[in-house]
C-alpha positions as CSV (number, residue, x, y, z in Angstrom):
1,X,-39.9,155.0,31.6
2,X,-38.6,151.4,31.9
3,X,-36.9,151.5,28.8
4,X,-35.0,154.3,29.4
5,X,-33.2,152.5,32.7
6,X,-33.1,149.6,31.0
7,X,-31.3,151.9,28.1
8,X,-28.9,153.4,30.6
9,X,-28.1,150.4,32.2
10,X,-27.2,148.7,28.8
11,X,-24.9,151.4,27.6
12,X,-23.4,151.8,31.5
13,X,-22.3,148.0,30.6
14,X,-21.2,148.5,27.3
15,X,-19.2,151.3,28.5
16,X,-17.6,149.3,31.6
17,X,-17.4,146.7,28.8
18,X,-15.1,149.0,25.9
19,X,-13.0,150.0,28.7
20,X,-11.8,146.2,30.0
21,X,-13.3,146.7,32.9
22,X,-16.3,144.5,32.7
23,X,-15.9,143.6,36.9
24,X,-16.5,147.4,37.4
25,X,-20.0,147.3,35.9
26,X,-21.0,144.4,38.2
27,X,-19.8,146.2,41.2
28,X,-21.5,149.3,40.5
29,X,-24.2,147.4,39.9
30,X,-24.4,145.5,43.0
31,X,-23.2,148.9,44.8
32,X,-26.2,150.8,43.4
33,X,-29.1,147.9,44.5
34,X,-27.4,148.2,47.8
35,X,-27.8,151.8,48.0
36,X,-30.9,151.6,46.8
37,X,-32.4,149.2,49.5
38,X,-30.8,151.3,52.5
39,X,-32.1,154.2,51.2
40,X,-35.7,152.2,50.6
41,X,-35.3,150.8,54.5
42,X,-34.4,154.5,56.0
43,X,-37.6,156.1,54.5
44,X,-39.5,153.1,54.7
45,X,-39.5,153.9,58.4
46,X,-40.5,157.8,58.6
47,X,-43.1,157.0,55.8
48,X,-44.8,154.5,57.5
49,X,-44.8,156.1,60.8
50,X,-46.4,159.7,59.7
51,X,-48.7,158.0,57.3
52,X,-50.4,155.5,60.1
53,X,-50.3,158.5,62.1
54,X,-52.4,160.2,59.3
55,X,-54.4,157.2,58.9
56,X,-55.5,157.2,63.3
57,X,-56.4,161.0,62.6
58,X,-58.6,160.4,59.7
59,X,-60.7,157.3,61.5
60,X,-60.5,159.5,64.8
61,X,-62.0,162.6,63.3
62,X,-59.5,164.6,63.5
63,X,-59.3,165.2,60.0
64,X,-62.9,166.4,59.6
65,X,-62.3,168.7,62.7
66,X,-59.0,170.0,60.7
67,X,-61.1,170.1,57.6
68,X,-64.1,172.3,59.7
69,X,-61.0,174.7,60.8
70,X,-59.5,175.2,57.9
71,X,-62.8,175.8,55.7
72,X,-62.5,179.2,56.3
73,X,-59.1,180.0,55.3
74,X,-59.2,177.6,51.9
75,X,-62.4,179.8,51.4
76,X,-60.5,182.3,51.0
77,X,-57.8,181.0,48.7
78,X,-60.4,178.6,46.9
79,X,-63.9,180.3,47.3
80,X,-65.8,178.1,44.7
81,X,-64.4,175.0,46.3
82,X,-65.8,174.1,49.8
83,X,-66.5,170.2,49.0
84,X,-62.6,170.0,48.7
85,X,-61.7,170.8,51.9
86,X,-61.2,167.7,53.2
87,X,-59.0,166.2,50.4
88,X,-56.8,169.8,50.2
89,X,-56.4,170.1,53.8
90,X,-55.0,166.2,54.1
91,X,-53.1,166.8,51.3
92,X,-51.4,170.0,52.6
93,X,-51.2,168.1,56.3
94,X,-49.4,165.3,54.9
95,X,-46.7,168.0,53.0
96,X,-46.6,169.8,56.1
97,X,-44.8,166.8,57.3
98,X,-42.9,166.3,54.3
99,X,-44.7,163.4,53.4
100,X,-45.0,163.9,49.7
101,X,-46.3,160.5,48.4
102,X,-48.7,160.3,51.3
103,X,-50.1,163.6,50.0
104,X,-50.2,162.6,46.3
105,X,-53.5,160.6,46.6
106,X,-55.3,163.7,48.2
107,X,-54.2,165.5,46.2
108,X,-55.4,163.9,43.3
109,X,-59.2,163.3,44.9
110,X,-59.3,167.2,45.9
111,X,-58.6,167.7,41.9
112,X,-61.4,165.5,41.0
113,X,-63.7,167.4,43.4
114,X,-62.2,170.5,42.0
115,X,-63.0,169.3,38.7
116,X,-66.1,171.2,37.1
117,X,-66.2,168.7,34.3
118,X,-65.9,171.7,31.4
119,X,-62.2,170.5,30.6
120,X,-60.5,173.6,31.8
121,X,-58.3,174.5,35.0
122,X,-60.8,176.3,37.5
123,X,-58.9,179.4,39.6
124,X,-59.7,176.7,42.7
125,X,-57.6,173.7,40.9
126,X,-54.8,176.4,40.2
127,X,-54.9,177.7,43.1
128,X,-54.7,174.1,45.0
129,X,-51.7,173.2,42.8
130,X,-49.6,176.3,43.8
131,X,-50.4,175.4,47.2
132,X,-49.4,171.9,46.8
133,X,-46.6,172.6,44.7
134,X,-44.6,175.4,47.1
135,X,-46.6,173.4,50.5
136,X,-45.2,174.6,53.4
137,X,-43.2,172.0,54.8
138,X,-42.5,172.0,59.1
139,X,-40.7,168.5,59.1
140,X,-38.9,167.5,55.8
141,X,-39.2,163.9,57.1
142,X,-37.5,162.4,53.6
143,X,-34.7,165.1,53.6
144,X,-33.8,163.8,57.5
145,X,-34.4,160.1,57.0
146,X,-31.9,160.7,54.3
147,X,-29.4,162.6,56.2
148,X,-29.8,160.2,59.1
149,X,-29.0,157.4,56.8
150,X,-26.1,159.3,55.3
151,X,-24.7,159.7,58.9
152,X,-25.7,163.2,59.2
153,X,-24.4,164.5,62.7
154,X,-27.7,167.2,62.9
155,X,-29.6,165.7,60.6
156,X,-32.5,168.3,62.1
157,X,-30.8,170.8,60.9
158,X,-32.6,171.5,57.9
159,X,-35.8,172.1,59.4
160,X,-35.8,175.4,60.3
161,X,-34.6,176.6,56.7
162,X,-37.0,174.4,55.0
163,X,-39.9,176.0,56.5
164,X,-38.9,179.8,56.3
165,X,-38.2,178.8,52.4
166,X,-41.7,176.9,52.2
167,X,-43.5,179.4,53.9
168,X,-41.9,182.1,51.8
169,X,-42.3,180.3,48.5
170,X,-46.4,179.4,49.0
171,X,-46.4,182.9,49.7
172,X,-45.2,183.8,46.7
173,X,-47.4,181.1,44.9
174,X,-50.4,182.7,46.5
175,X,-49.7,186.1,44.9
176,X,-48.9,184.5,41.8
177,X,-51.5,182.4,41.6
178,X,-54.0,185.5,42.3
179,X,-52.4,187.8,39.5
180,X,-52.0,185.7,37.0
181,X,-55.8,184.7,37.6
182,X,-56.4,188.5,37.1
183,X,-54.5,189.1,34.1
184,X,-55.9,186.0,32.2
185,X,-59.7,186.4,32.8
């Protein structure tokens, strides 16, 4: 992947380069970085916030207690599955909070407990990736940061929207998910 913005960076200066302008491609340069670290500082904060907040539930036991709830609905979604629950219900806590690279390394420990080693996509893994993929999402907490940053003037004003769409789109994953299972048994 490297190579490919290292690629696009090259021809972006040959470019600025053919066209005289050779002062342009350092200013864009230096504009982008620039961009770049705001953007890194304004979701630095968010980030670091809801995952530490993540981090206090899981040593307080909240998580467990979260996990204990929601056993019974995942059982329901992800019957052959109940040594996941933990993992999948951090996972889809930290997208419910629209903390998507807090969730990734839950998400990838409720796939290896998912896993049942034959090399083939159990109805629990698919299921767990629908859910992860369309995750219902109460506070977008990157979308805001980003508005904020941007200067929105109600940079809250996405959340409502965001969660009717998320709700509506896991629901649509879940019946997806469950028909497709059907057809392809």
């Amino acid at each position: 992947m490297a190579w490919i913005f290292g690629l696009m960076t090259a021809v972006g200066i040959v470019f600025f380069s053919v066209q005289g302008n050779g002062a342009g491609a350092l200013e864009a340069l230096t504009r982008g970085c620039d961009g770049a670290i705001s953007l890194t500082v304004a979701l630095a904060g968010p980030y670091l916030l809801w995952s530490g907040l993540m981090r206090i539930a899981d040593e307080a036991g909240l998580v467990k207690k979260l996990a204990r709830i929601m056993k019974k609905p995942l059982s329901l979604l992800m019957p052959d599955a109940p040594e996941a629950a933990a993992p999948v219900t951090l996972n889809l806590a930290a997208n419910f909070f629209g903390l998507g690279n807090a969730a990734t390394p839950f998400g990838l420990e409720a796939m290896r407990r998912l896993d049942r080693g034959d090399g083939r996509a159990s109805d629990s893994m698919a299921m767990f990736i629908a859910l992860n993929s369309s995750a219902i999402e109460l506070l977008p907490t990157a979308v805001i940061a980003i508005r904020t940053a941007c200067g929105s003037a109600a940079p809250y004003d996405i959340a409502i929207p965001t969660f009717v769409a998320s709700l509506a789109a896991a629901g649509a994953s879940i019946v997806s998910c469950r028909l497709l299972g059907r057809l392809i048994k």
